[in-house]
C-alpha positions as CSV (number, residue, x, y, z in Angstrom):
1,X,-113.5,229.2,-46.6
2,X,-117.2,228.9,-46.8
3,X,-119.0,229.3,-42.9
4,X,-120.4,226.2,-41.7
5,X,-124.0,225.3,-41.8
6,X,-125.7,225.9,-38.2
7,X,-128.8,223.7,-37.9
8,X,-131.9,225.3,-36.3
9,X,-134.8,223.1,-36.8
10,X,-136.5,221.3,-34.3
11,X,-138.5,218.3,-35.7
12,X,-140.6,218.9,-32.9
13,X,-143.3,216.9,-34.7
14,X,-141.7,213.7,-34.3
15,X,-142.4,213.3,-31.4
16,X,-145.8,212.3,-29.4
17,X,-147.4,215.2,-27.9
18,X,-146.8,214.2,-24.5
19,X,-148.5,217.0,-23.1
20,X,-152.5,216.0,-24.4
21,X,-152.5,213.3,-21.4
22,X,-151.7,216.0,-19.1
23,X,-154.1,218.5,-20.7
24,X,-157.3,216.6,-21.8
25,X,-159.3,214.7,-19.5
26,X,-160.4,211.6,-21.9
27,X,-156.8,210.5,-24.2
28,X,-156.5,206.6,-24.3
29,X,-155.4,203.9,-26.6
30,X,-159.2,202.9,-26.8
31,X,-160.3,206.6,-28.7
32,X,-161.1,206.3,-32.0
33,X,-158.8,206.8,-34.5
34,X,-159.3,208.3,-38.5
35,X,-157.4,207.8,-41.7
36,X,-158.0,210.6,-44.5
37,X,-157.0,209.5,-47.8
38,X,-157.1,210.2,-51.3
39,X,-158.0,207.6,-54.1
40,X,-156.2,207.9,-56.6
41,X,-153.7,210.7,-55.2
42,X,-152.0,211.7,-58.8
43,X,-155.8,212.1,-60.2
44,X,-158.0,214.7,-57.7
45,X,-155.6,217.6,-58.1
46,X,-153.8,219.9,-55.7
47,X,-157.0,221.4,-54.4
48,X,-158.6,217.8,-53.2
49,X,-155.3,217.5,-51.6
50,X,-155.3,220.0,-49.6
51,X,-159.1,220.1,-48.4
52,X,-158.1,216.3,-47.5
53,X,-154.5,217.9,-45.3
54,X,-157.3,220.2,-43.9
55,X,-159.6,217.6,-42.4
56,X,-156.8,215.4,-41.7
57,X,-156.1,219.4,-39.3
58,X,-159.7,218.6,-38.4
59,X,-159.3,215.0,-36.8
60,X,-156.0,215.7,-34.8
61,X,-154.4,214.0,-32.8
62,X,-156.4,211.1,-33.1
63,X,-155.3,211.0,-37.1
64,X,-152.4,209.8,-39.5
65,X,-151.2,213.6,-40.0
66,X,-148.1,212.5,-42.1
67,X,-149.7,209.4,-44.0
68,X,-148.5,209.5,-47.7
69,X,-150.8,208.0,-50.4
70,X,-149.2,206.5,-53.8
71,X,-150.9,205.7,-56.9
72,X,-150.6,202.1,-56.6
73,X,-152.2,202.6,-53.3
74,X,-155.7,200.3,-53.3
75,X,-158.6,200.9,-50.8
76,X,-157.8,197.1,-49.8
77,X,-154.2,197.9,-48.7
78,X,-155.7,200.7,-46.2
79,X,-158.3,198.4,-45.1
80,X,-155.9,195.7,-44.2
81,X,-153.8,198.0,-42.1
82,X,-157.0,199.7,-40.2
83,X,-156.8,196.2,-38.3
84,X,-153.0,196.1,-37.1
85,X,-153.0,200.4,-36.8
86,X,-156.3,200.2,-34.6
87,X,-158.0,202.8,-37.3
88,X,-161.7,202.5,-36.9
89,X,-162.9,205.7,-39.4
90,X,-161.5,205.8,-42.7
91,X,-162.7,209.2,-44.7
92,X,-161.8,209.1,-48.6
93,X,-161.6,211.5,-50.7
94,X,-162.6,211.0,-55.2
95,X,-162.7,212.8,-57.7
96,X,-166.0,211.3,-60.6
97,X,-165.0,211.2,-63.9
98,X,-168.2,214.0,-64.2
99,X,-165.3,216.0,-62.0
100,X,-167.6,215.8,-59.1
101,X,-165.6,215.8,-55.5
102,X,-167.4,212.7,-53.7
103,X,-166.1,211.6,-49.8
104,X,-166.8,208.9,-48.6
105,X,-167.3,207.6,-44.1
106,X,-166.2,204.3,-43.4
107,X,-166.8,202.6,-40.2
108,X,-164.2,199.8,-39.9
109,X,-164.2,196.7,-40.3
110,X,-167.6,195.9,-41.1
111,X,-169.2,199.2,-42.1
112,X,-171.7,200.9,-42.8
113,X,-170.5,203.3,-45.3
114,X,-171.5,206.9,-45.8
115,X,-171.4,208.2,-49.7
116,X,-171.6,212.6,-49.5
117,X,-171.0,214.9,-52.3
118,X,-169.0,217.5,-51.5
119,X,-171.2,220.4,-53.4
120,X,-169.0,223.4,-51.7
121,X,-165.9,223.5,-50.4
122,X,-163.1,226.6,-49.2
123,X,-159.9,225.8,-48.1
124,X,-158.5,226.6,-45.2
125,X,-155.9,229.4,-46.4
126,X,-159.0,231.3,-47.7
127,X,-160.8,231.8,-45.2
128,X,-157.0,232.9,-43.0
129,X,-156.8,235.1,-45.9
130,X,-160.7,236.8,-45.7
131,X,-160.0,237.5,-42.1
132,X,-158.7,240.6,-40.7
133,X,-156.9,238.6,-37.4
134,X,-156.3,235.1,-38.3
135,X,-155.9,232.3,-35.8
136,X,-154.1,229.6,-36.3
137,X,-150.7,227.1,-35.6
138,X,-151.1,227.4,-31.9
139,X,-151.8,224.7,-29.8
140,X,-155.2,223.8,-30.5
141,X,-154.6,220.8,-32.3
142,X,-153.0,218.8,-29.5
143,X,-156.5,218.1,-28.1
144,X,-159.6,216.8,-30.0
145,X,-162.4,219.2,-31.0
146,X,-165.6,219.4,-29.1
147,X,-168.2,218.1,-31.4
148,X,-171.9,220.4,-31.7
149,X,-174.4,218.5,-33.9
150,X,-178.1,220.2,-35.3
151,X,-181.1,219.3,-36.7
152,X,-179.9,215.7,-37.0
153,X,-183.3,213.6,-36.2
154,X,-186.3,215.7,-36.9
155,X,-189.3,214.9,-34.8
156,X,-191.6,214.0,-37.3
157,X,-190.0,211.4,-39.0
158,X,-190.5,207.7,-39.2
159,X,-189.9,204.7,-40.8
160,X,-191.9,205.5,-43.9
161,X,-190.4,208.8,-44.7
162,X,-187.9,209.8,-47.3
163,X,-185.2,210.2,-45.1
164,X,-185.8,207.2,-42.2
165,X,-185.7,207.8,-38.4
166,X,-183.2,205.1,-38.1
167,X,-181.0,206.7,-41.0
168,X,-180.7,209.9,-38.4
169,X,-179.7,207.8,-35.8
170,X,-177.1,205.9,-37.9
171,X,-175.7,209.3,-39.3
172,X,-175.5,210.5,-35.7
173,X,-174.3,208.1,-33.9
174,X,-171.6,207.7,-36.9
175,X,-170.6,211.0,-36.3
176,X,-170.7,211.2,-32.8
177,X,-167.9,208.2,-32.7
178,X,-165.7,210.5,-34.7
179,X,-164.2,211.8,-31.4
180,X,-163.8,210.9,-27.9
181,X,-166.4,211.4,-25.5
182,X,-166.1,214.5,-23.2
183,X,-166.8,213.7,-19.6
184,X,-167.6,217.3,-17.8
185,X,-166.4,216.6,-14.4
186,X,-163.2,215.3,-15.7
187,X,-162.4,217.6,-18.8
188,X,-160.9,220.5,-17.7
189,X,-162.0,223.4,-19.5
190,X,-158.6,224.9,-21.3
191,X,-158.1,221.9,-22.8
192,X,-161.5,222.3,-25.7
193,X,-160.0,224.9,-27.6
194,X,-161.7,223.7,-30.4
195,X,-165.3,223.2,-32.0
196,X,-167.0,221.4,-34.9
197,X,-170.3,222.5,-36.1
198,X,-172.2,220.1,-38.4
199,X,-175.6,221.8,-39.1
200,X,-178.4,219.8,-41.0
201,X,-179.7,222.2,-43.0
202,X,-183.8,222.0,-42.6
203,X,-185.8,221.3,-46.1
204,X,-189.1,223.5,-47.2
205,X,-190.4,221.3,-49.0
206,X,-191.4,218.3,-46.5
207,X,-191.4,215.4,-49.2
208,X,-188.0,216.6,-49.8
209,X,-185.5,213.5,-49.2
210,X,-182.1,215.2,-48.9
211,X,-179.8,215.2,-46.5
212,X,-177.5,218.0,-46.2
213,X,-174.5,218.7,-44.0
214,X,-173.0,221.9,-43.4
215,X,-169.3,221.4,-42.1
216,X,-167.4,224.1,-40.2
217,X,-164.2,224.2,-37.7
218,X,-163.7,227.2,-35.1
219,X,-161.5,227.8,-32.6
220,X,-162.5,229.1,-29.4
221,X,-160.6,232.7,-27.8
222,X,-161.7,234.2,-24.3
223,X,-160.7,237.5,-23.0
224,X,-161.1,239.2,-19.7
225,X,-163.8,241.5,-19.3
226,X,-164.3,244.7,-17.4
227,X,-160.4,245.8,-17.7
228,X,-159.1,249.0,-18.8
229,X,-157.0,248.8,-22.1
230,X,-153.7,250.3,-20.1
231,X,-154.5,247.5,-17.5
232,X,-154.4,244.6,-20.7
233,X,-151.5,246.1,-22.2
234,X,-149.6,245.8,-18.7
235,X,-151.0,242.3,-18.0
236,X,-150.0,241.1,-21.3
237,X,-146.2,243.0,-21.2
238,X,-145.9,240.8,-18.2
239,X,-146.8,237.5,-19.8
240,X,-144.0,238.4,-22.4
241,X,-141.2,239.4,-20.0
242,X,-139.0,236.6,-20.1
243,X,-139.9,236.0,-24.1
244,X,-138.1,237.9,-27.2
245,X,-141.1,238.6,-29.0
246,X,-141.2,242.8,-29.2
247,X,-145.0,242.7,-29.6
248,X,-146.9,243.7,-26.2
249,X,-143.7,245.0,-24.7
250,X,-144.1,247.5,-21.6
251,X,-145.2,250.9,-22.7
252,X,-143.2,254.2,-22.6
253,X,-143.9,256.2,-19.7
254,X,-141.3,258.3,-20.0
255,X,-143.3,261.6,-20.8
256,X,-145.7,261.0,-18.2
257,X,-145.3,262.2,-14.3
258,X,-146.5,259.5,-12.9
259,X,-148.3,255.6,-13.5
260,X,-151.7,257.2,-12.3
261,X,-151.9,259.1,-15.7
262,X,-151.2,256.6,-17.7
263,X,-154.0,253.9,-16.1
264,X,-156.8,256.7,-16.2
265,X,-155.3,257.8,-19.9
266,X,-154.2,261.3,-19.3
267,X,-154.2,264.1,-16.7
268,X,-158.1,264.6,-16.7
269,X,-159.2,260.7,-17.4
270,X,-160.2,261.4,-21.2
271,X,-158.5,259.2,-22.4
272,X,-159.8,255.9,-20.2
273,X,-161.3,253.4,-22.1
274,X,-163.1,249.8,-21.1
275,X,-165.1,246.9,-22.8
276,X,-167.9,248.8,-21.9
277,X,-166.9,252.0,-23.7
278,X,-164.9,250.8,-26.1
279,X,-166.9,249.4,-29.7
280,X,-164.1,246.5,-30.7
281,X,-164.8,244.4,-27.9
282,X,-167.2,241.5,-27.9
283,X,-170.6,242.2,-26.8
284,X,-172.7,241.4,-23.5
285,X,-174.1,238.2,-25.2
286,X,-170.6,236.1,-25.4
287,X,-170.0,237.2,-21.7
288,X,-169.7,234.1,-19.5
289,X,-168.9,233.9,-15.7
290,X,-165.5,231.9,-15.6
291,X,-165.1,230.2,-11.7
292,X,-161.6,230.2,-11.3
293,X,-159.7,227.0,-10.1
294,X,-156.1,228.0,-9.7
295,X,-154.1,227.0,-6.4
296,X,-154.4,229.1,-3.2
297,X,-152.6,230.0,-0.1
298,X,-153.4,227.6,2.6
299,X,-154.7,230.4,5.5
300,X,-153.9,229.7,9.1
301,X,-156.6,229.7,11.4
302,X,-156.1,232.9,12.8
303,X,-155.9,234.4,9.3
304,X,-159.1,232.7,8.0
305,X,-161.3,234.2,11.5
306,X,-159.9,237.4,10.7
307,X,-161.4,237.3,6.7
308,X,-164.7,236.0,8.1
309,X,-164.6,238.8,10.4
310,X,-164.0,241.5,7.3
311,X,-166.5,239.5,5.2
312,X,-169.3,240.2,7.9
313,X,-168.5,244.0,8.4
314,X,-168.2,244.3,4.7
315,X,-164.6,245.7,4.3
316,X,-162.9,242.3,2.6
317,X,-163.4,240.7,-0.5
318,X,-166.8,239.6,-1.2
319,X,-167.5,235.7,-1.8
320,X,-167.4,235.7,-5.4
321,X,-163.6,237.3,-6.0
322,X,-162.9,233.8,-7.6
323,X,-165.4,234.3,-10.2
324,X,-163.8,235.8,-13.4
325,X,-166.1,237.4,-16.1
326,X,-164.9,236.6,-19.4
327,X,-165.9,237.2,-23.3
328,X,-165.9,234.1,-25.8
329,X,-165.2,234.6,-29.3
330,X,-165.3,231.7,-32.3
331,X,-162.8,232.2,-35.0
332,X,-163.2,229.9,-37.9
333,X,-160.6,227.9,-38.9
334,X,-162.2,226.0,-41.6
335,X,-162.1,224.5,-43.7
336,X,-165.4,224.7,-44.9
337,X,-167.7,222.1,-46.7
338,X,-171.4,221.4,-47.8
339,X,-172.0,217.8,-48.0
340,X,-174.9,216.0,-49.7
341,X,-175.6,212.4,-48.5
342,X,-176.4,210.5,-51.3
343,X,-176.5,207.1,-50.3
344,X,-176.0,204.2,-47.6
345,X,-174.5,200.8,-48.2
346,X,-173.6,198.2,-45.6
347,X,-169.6,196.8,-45.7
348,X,-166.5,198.5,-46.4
349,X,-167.8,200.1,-49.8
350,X,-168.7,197.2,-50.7
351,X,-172.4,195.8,-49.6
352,X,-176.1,196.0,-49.9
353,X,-177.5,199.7,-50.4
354,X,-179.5,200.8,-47.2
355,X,-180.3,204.1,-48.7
356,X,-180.4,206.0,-51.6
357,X,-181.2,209.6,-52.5
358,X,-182.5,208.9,-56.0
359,X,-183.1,205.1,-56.8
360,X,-186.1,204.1,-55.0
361,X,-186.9,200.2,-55.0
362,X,-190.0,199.0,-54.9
363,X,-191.1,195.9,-52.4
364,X,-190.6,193.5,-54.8
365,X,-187.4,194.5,-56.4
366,X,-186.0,194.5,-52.6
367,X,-187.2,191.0,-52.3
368,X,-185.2,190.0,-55.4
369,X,-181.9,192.3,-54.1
370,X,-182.4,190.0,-50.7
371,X,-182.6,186.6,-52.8
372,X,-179.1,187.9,-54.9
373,X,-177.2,188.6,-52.0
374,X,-178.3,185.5,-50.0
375,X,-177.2,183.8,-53.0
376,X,-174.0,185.7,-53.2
377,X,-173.4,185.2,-49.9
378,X,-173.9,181.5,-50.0
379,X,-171.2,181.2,-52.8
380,X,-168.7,183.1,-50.5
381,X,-169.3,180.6,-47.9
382,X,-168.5,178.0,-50.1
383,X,-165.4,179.2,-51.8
384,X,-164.1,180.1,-48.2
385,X,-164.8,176.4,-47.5
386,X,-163.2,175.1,-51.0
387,X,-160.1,177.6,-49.9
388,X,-160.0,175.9,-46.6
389,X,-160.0,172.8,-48.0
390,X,-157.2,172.9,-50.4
391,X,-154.9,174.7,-47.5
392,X,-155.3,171.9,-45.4
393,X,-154.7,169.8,-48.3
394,X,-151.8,171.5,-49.1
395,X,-150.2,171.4,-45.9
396,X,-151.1,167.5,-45.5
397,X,-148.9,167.1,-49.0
398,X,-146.3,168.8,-47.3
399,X,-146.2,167.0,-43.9
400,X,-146.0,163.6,-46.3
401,X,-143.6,165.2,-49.0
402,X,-141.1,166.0,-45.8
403,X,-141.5,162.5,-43.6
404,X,-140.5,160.5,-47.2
405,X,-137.7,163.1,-47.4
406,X,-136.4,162.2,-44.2
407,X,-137.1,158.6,-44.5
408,X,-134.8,158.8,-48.0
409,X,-132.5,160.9,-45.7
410,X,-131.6,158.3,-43.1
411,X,-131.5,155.1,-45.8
412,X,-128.8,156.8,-47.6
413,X,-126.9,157.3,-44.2
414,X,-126.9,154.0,-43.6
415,X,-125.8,153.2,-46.7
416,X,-122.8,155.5,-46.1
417,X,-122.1,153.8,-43.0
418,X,-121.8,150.4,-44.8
419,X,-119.2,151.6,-47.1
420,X,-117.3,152.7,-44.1
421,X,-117.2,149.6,-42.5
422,X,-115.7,148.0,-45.9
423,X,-113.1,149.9,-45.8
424,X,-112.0,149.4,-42.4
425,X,-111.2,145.8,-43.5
426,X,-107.4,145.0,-45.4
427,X,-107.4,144.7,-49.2
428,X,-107.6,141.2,-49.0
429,X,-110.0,141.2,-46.4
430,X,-107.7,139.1,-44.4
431,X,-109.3,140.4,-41.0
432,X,-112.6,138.6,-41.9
433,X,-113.5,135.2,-39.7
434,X,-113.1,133.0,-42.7
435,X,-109.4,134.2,-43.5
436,X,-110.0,134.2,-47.0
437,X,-108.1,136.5,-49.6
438,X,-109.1,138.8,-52.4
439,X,-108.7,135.7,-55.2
440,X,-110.9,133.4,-53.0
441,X,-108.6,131.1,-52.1
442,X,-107.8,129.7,-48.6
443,X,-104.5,131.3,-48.4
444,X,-101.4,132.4,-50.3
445,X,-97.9,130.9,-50.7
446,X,-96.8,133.9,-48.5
447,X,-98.9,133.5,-45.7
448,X,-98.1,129.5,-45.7
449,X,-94.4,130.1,-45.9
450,X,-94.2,132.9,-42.9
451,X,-96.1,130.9,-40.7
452,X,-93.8,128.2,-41.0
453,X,-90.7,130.5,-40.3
454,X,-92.1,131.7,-36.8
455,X,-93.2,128.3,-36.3
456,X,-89.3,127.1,-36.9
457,X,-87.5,130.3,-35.1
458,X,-86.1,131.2,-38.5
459,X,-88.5,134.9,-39.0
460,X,-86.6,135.9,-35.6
461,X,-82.7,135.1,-37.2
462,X,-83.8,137.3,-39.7
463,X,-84.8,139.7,-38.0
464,X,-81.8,140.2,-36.3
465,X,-79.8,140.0,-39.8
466,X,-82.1,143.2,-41.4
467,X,-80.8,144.7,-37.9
468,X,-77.4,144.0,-38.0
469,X,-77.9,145.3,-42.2
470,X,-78.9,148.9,-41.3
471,X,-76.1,149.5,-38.4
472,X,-73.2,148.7,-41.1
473,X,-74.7,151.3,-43.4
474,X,-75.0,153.8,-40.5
């Protein structure tokens, strides 16, 4: 008999992650929320895909992680649902027909929209594969990634120049609504584990009008500083007690004679190493002074005179023995991209260009772009109105068509009722005032003669005889 099938996954992703309200400072239904799709899914090929299930790793949790795109899939149908959804970015990712890889930053419902060619790109699984101690699949992605932006608005710029001073602020301000805003005295530090660098890169040439974007995602690591290696490795065999996980276990001391040799690495202390002797740690420059904010014992009174007292003759613990030095290290994630901003329209990808890298429109020919889409947007107006129009025409018909349907309704009930009161009568309508019969006469030889047998007595003899009749046959 075959052995029955034990189920061991989870689905732990179905879920909410409950725990980002507890952990981050700034999660509410108000935070912005992102939509990463593909146009035309079956056409930008399997590596567009995944650069777009990268980014969509990017923009977590506030993203559609598990959205599915089909080919009949239209930007309108996405568009309609940012509404209901509460989606107010939408980033799209094309393929040209010249093969170029274009995406595109939506700011729903009214725009603007951002057009970038994405010139370079590396997926996320190679740069994990380029790196000697890969991070990754933790839980970093439960909380939103703090957002560093460079060389964004350069001082010198104006209204006049080939990239605008209030084209930087639009782009910035664009980006900056990506994410939620970080409040510092809420935010509790543990909960950025992230970072995402967008650098502008800066142009030689000064007449140059480009506006390029380099796009990188770290992930941020810390580790004590100023331990001893035999120190870490007991710290971190204590952390992984209660776990199954062999790695970090507690160390052999069976050939030594005692603990002592074992912290100072060997009989004579060769063998003791710290960050300070050892080359693999991070240097002095990602060395940051961590103030630490876990609970403490509530001292009595008499306890806390006594610490003063050892504070002041210098035996206790100084003041700072709550500050923790610590080493930061940035470990990139990616994916990686190099975005080209090649123009600006206003809309939903649909609307008057703001901005473009390479057509440049003289005064008059933006005058003549104004006139065309005043004039467009005067004939929108008035099909919306013609629309309008006909709906309420429409329903009027409707109103009408149903009122004469009743009306119809109720006449043929009456009707109904009529028949039903001709039938209550006799067949020859004997029970009317008049008396008269079904040939129109004023009464029948029958009638005249039974009358004038109960006038006489005679109907009762007979009566009598009929009863006499039926007990003989009985």
């Amino acid at each position: 008999m075959a052995r029955r099938r034990t189920k061991r996954r989870t689905h732990a992703g179905a879920n909410a992650p409950v725990a980002a309200a507890a952990l981050n400072g700034h999660i509410d239904t108000k935070n912005p929320k992102s939509m990463v799709i593909r146009i035309g899914a079956g056409e930008v090929g399997t590596s567009i895909s995944q650069l777009a299930t990268d980014v969509r790793r990017v923009m977590e949790p506030g993203t559609a992680s598990r959205l599915k795109e089909r080919k009949a899939n239209r930007l309108r149908d996405y568009v309609t649902m940012c509404g209901p959804l509460g989606v107010s970015h939408l980033m799209l990712f094309s393929r040209s027909e010249t093969g170029n890889t274009n995406l595109r930053l939506a700011i729903t419902p009214r725009g603007p929209t951002f057009h970038f060619r994405v010139e370079k790109y590396s997926l996320s699984k190679d740069i994990r594969r380029a790196q000697r101690h890969p991070r990754g699949g933790g839980k970093e992605y439960i909380t939103p990634p703090l957002l560093v932006m460079n060389n964004f608005t350069t001082p010198n710029s104006d209204a006049s120049s080939k990239v605008p001073r209030h084209l930087e602020s639009l782009t910035t301000t664009a980006f900056q609504s990506l994410f939620p805003p970080i409040n510092p005295q809420t935010t509790p530090l543990k909960s950025i584990q992230r970072v995402l660098l967008l650098n502008r890169e800066k142009s030689e040439d000064e007449e140059d009008g480009s506006f390029v974007i380099n796009f990188r995602h770290y992930a941020i690591t810390t580790k004590s500083v100023g331990l001893s290696k035999p120190l870490k490795r007991l710290n971190a065999a204590e952390k992984l007690m209660g776990s199954k996980s062999r790695k970090g276990g507690l160390p052999n001391l069976g050939k030594l004679q005692d603990i002592s040799e074992f912290m100072i690495g060997g009989e004579n202390g060769e063998g003791y190493m710290t960050d300070g002797t050892s080359g693999s740690e991070a240097g002095s420059d990602a060395e940051v002074d961590v103030l630490d904010n876990a609970p403490r014992k509530v001292l009595s009174q008499k306890a806390r005179a006594a610490a003063a007292a050892q504070e002041e003759s210098g035996e206790g613990a100084t003041k700072n023995d709550n500050v923790e030095r610590r080493a930061v290290k940035m470990v990139e994630l990616g994916p990686r991209m190099r975005l080209r901003m090649t123009k600006v329209e206003e809309g939903m990808c649909a609307g008057k260009i703001m901005w473009h890298e390479y057509v440049h429109k003289s005064k008059t020919e933006m005058k003549e772009l104004e006139r065309k889409w005043e004039q467009r947007r005067k004939e929108k107006e008035a099909r919306k109105k013609i629309q309008k129009e006909n709906v309420e025409r429409k329903k009027k018909e409707k109103a009408s068509n149903k009122k004469s349907a009743e009306t119809q309704g109720k006449e043929a009930e009456e009707d109904d009722d009529e028949d039903e009161d001709m039938d209550d009568y006799d067949s020859d309508m004997y029970d009317d005032e008049d008396g008269f019969d079904s040939e129109g006469l004023a009464g029948d030889a029958e009638e005249q003669v039974n009358s004038k047998m109960e006038g006489t007595g005679e109907w009762e003899d007979e009566e009598e005889e009929i009863a006499d009749a039926g007990k003989a046959k009985r």
